[in-house]
N, C-alpha and C positions, 0 to 999 in steps of 0.2 A: 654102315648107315642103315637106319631103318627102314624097309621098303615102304611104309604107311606115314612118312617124314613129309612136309612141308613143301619139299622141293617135290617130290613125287609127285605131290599133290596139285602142286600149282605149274608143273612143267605139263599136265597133263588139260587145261583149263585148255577153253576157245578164248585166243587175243588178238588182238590187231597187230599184224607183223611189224617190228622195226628194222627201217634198213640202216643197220648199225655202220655202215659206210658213210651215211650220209651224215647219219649221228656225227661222226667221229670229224669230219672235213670242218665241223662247228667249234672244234676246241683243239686254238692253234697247239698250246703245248705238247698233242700227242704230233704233230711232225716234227719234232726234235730228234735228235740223237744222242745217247749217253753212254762215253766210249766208244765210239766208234759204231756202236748198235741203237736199231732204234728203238725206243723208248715203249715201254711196257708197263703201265703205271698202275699196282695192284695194291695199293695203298689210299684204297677212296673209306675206308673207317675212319682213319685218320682226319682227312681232309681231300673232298670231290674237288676233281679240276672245274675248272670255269669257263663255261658258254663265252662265245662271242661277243652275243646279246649282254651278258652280264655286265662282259668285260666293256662294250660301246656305254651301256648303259652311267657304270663309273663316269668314262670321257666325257658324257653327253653334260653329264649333270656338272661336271669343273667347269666344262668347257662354255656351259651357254647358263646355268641357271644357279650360279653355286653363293649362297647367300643363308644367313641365318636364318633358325624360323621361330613364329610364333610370335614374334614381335614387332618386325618392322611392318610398314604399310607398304611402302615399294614395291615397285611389279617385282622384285626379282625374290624376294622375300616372298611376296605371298605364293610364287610359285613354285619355290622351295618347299613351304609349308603342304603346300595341296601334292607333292608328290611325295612329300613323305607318310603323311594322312594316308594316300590314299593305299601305300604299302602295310597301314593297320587294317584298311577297312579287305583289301585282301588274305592277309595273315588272319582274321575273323574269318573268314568264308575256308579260307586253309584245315582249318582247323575247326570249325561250325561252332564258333562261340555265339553267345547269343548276342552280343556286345561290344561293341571296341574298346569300353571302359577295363572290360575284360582282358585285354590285350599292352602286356607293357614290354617295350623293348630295351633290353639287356646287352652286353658283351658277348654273350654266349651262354651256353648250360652253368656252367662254373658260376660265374654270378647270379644268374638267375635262383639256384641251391642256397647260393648265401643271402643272398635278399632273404629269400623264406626263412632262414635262419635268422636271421640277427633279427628282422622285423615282426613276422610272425611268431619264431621260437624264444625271443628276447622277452615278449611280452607274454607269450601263453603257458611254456615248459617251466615246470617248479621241480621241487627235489620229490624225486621218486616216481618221476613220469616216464612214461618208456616210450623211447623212438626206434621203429624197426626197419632195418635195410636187410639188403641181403649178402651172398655171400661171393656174387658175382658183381660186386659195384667198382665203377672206376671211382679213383680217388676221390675226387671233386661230388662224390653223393658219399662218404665215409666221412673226410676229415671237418666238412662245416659241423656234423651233427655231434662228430667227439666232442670238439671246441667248443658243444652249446650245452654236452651234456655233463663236461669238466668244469664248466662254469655254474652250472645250476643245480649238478649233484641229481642228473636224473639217469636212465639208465641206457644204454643203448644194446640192442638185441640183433640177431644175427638171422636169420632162414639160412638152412642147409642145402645142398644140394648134392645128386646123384654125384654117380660115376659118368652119367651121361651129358651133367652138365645142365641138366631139369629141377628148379626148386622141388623141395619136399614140402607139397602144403599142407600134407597132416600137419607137419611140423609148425608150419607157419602159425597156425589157428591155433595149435597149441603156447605158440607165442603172446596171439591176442588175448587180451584183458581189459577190465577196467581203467585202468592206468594206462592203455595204450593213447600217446599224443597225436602219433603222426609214424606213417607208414612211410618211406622213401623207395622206389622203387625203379629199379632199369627195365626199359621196356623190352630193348632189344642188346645183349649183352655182345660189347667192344669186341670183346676176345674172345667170347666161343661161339656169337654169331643166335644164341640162343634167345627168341620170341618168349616172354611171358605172361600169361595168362591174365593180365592187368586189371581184364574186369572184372575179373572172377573175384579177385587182389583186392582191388577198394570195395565190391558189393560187404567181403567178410570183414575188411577194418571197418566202413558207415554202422557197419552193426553193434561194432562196441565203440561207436561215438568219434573214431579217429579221423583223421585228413589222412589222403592221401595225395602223396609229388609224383607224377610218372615221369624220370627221365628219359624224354623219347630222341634224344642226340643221336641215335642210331635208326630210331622206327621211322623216322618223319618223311626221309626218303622214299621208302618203301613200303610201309602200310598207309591207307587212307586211316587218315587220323578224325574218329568225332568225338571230341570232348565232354559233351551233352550225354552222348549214349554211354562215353565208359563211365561219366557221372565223377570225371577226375576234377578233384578239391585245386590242385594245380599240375599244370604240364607245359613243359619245358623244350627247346629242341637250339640248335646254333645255326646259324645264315650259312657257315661253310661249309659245313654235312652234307648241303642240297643243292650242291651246284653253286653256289651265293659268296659275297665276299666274308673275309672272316672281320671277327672285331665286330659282328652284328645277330644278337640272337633275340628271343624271344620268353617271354613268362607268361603264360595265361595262368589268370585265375578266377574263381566265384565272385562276383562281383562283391557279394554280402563279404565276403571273406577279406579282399584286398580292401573292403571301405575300412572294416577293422583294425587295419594295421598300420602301424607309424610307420614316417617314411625312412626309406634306407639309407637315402644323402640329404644334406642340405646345402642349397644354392639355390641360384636362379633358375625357374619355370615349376619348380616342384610345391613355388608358394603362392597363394592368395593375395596375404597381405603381409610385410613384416615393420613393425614396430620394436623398438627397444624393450617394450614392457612384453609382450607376445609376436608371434607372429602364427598368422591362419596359412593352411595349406590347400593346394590346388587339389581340384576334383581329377577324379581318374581318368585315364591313367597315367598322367604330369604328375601325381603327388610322387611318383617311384622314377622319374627323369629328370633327376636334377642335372642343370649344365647344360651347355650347347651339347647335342646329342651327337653320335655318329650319323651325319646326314646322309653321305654320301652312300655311305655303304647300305642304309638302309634303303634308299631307293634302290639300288642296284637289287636290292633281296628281292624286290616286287620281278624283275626278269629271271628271277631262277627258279618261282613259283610258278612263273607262266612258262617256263621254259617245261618243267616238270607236269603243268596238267596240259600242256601240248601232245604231249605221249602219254600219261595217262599213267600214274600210279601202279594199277593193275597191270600193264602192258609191258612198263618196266620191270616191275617184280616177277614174270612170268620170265622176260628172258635172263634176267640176274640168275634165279633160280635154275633155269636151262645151263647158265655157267656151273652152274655153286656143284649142279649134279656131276657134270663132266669132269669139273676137276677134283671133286673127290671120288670119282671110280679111277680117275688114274693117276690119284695118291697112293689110294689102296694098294695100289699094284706093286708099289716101290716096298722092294724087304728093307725092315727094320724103320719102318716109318710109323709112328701111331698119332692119328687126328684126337686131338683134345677139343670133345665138345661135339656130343653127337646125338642131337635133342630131337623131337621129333619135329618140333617147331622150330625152323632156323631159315636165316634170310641170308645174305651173299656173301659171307665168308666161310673162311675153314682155317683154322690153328694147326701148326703140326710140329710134332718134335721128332729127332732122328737119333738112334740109339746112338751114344758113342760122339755127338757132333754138338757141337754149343750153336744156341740159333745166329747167333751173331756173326759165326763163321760161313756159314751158309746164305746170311745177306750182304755179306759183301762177295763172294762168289758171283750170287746172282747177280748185283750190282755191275759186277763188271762184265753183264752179257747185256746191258741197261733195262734191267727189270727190277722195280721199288718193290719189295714188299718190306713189311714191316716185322722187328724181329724186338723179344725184349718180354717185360710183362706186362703192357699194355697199360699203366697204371691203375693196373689190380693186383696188386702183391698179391692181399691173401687171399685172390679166385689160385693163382699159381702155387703160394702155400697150400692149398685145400690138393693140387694134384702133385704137389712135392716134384716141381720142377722149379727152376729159374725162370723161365718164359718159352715162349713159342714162335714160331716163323707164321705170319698171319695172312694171308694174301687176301684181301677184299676186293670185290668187283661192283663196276656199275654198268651203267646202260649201256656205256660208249667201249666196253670190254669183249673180246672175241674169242671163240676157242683155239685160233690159229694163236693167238696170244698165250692161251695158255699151256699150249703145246711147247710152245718156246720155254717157257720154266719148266716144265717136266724134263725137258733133254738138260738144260742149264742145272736144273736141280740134280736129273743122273750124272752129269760131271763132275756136278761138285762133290757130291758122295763118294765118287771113285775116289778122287784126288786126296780129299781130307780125308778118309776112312784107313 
């Protein structure tokens, strides 16, 4: 790893200590056991365990306020409506939009991509338009844009990247053109844990006319997110990612930009007015939420927001970070291990593959010592075509993560090496 790397950088900041014990006593699934051992859960890329608070917060809302919104008059209605409201007028401030019209809620990153797709790219992208992703994308930022650019006959372009796992932005810029439509881009990359330079990213696509999407499904947790200053055309992130229930995400977009675009579904609350001869549609951002919505989950997202600037973005990322170091100096250590993905900008995972060992063998090893990490190609094929492997053994960390924890997979991982080797 590089000593001028991200982790270095930020494990060295003044933060407010967390007492990661008391963290931990707030999310009952880490007192479980798996096998016989206890549970070591290093699969928070994937999906973060869940706060207490989140999890009451669920209960609270069946249990005493669960009722439709936006339409009915009844107390239980209208107070269903004001606590889901009031999870937009925070996911604004989350995120420093200027707007709540700016603010529409999604299933997660995945739909949110395709909304922009079918609605925005349905209408704007013609043959011979070029949409640029990169070469580190999870599927769900790849396959909307194939589908829009096999439909339309436009072009889709690729950004290269090192050996390190770092875009090449000469390259990138050499990409941009006139014809460029729309930039898609990962903020913070699944599988190699690697931060990208996002502002830097849209200031060069604004310049030849493009939009650009920041998938932040990875960054939201971890970096203070302002929308305003990256000056991002749309950004994106999932309820799960952040401590929050799944099945509840987010789309921000330009206000000017989302008034443009026809709506993604059609049903109830996404209209105005409907008529046999026309029907008008609802102001933002109801024109992109057709349906009774995910209520429940979406209040519950407002406790995992608060639960996350209770500690503090920076506070967390300082001791993520503190992990990320520790466990790759004593990755390093182990012969015949090589970390894929070693940027100088990177946030709390590490990739690793073992000479001679398939990763899939090595997660169920560690599986039976009750340690999750996550094995496979992340749904980035071709980031894993690009380093001509099959996939990686990925272990992410979060707040509520310890190094005595991770000491436990290094002895679990030198056994399992012995054994399979």
């Amino acid at each position: 790893m590089n000593t001028d790397s991200t982790v270095l950088k930020h494990s060295t900041l003044q933060r407010k200590s967390i007492d990661v014990a008391a963290v931990r006593k707030q999310f009952p699934v880490l007192t479980r056991e798996v096998k016989g051992h206890p549970l070591v859960y290093f699969d928070n890329a994937a999906t973060t365990q869940k706060p207490a608070e989140v999890i009451h917060g669920l209960i609270n809302y069946y249990s005493h306020t669960n009722a439709n919104i936006h339409r009915g008059i009844h107390t239980l209605a209208e107070e269903a409506t004001a606590a889901y409201e009031a999870t937009r007028h925070l996911v604004m401030h989350f995120l420093n939009a200027s707007s709540i019209e700016e603010i529409v809620f999604t299933r997660g990153v995945t739909e949110s991509v395709n909304l922009v797709a079918y609605s925005w790219g349905r209408q704007q992208i013609k043959e011979g338009d070029e949409i640029i992703i990169s070469t580190m994308e999870h599927h769900s930022n790849i396959v909307p844009w194939q589908i829009l650019c096999e439909e339309k006959g436009a072009v889709l372009k690729v950004i290269p990247i090192n050996d390190a796992g770092e875009l090449l932005l000469e390259e990138y810029e050499k990409l941009l053109s006139s014809n460029t439509r729309l930039v898609s881009i990962v903020h913070v990359s699944n599988a190699l844990g690697t931060v990208n330079p996002v502002k830097q990213i849209i200031e060069k696509a604004h310049k030849h006319g493009a939009l650009v999407l920041v998938d932040g499904a990875q960054s939201a947790a971890h970096i203070p997110i302002d929308v305003q200053d990256l000056d991002a055309d749309f950004f994106t992130f999932s309820g799960h990612k952040i401590y929050g229930p799944t099945g509840i995400g987010v789309l921000y977009g330009k206000k000017a930009i989302l008034e443009s675009m026809p709506p993604f579904q059609g049903g109830g609350e996404m209209i105005r007015e409907v008529r046999f001869e026309k029907t008008t549609y609802n102001d933002l951002p109801y024109k992109f939420e057709a349906g009774t919505p995910n209520i429940a989950d979406t209040v519950a997202l407002r406790d995992a927001i608060h639960f996350i600037e209770h500690y503090g973005k920076e506070n967390i990322a300082a001791w993520e970070d503190e992990l990320l170091l520790y466990a790759t100096e004593k990755l390093q250590a182990i012969p015949g291990l090589k970390i894929i993905g070693e940027a100088r900008e990177k946030i709390s995972l590490v990739s690793f593959v073992i000479d001679g060992i398939h990763p899939q063998d090595i997660g169920i090893m560690l599986d039976n010592r009750g340690i999750a990490v996550r094995t496979g190609h992340h749904c980035t094929q071709p980031l894993m075509n690009r380093f001509g492997i099959p996939g990686t053994i990925r272990a992410s960390f979060a707040i509520y993560n310890t190094k005595e924890e991770i000491d436990s997979m290094i002895v679990a991982l030198e056994n399992a090496i012995r054994k399979l080797s």
